[in-house]
Legacy VTK file of the C-alpha trace (Angstrom):
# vtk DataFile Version 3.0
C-alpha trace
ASCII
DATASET POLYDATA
POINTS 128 float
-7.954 -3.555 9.482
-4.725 -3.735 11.549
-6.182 -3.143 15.018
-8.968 -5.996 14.221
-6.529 -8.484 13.169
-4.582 -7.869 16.150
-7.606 -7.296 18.489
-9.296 -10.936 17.305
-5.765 -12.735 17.574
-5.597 -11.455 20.892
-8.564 -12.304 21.886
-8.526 -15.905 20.116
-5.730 -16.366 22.578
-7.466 -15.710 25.759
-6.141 -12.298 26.617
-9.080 -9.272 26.616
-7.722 -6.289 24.417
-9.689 -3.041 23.930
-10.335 -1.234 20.539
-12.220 1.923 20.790
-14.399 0.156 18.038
-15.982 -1.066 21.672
-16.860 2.260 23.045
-20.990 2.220 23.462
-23.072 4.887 22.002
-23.515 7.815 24.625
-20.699 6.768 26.240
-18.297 9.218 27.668
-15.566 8.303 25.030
-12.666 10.230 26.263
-13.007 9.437 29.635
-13.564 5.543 28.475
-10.653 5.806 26.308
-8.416 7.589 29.052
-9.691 4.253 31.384
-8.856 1.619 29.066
-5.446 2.955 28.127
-4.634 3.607 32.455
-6.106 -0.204 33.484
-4.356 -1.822 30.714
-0.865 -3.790 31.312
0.643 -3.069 27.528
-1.099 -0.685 25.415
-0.725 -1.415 21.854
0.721 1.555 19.886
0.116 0.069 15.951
2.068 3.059 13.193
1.621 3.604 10.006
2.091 6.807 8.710
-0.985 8.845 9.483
-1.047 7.334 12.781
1.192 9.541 14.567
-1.462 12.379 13.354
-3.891 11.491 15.453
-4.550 13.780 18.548
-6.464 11.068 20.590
-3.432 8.643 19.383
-1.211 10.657 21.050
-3.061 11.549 24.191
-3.501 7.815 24.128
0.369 7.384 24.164
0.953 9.874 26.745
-1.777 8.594 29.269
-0.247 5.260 29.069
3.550 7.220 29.806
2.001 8.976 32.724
0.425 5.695 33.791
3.225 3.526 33.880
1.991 1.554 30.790
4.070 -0.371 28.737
4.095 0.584 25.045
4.810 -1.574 22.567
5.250 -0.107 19.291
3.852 -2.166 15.789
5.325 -0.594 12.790
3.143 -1.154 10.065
2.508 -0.522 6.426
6.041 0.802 5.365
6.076 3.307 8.444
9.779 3.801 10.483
10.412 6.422 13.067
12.501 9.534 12.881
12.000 12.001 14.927
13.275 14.886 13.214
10.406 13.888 10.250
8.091 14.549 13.766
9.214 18.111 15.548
5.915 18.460 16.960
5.397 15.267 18.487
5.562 15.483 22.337
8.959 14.513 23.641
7.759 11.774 26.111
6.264 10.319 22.916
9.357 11.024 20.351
11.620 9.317 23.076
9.742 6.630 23.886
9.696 5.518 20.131
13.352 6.478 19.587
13.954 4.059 22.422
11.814 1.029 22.155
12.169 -2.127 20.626
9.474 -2.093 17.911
7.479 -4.896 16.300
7.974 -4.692 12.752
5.663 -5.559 9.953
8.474 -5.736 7.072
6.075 -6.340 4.186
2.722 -5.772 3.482
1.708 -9.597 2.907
-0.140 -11.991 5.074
3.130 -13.815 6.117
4.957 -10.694 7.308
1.754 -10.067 9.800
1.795 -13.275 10.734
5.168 -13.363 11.985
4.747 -9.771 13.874
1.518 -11.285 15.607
3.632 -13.919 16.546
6.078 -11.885 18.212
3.584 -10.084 19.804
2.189 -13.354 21.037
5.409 -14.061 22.428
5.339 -11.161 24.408
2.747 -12.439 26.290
3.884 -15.643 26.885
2.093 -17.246 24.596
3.237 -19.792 21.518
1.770 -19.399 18.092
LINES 1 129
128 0 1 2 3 4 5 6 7 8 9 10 11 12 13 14 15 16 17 18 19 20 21 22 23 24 25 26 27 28 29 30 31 32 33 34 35 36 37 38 39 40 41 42 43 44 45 46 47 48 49 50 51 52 53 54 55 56 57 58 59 60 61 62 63 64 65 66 67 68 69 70 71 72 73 74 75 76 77 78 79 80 81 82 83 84 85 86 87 88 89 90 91 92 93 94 95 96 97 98 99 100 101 102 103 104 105 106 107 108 109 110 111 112 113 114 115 116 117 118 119 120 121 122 123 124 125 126 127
């Protein structure tokens, strides 16, 4: 539910995000996945606590590392980073959260979303 708000206020605000809810049946999905996360400017890394679980989340994360991508983090639904509460996660991946200024979803109500996707708004330049 996340990733749609954020992909539709995007998108209400001119910019063209990618969800993998876009991918087309018989579609190569990896390699469309692996495309969309290397053409992007910013990829969009939204956490909540199973998110960081995901394999293809964090191949996602470490495509758009090699790449060159800016990740910005969204913390959502109660989740914060440690890493020692991650030892497996890749390093590239454990830094990079360690070390970026997140977006921060401090309460799960309609205001505290709205003032994270205006912040991310901001980010691109644009006023909410």
């Amino acid at each position: 539910a996340v990733a749609l708000l954020v992909h539709d206020r995007l998108q209400a605000a001119g910019l063209a995000p990618f969800l993998d809810l876009q991918l087309q049946p018989g579609e190569n999905w990896p390699e469309r996945l692996r495309q969309s996360v290397v053409s992007a400017d910013v990829l969009i890394l939204l956490l909540s606590h199973e998110t960081l679980h995901s394999k293809v989340t964090k191949q996602e994360v470490l495509w758009a590392i090699e790449a060159g991508i800016t990740v910005l983090p969204m913390w959502h639904s109660g989740f914060s980073f440690s890493a020692s509460d991650w030892p497996e996660l890749p390093e590239a991946i454990s830094s990079l959260l360690k070390n970026t200024h997140t977006i921060r979803v401090t309460e799960e109500q309609p205001l505290a979303y709205n003032t994270a996707l205006v912040e991310l708004l901001n980010y691109f330049g644009i006023s909410a």
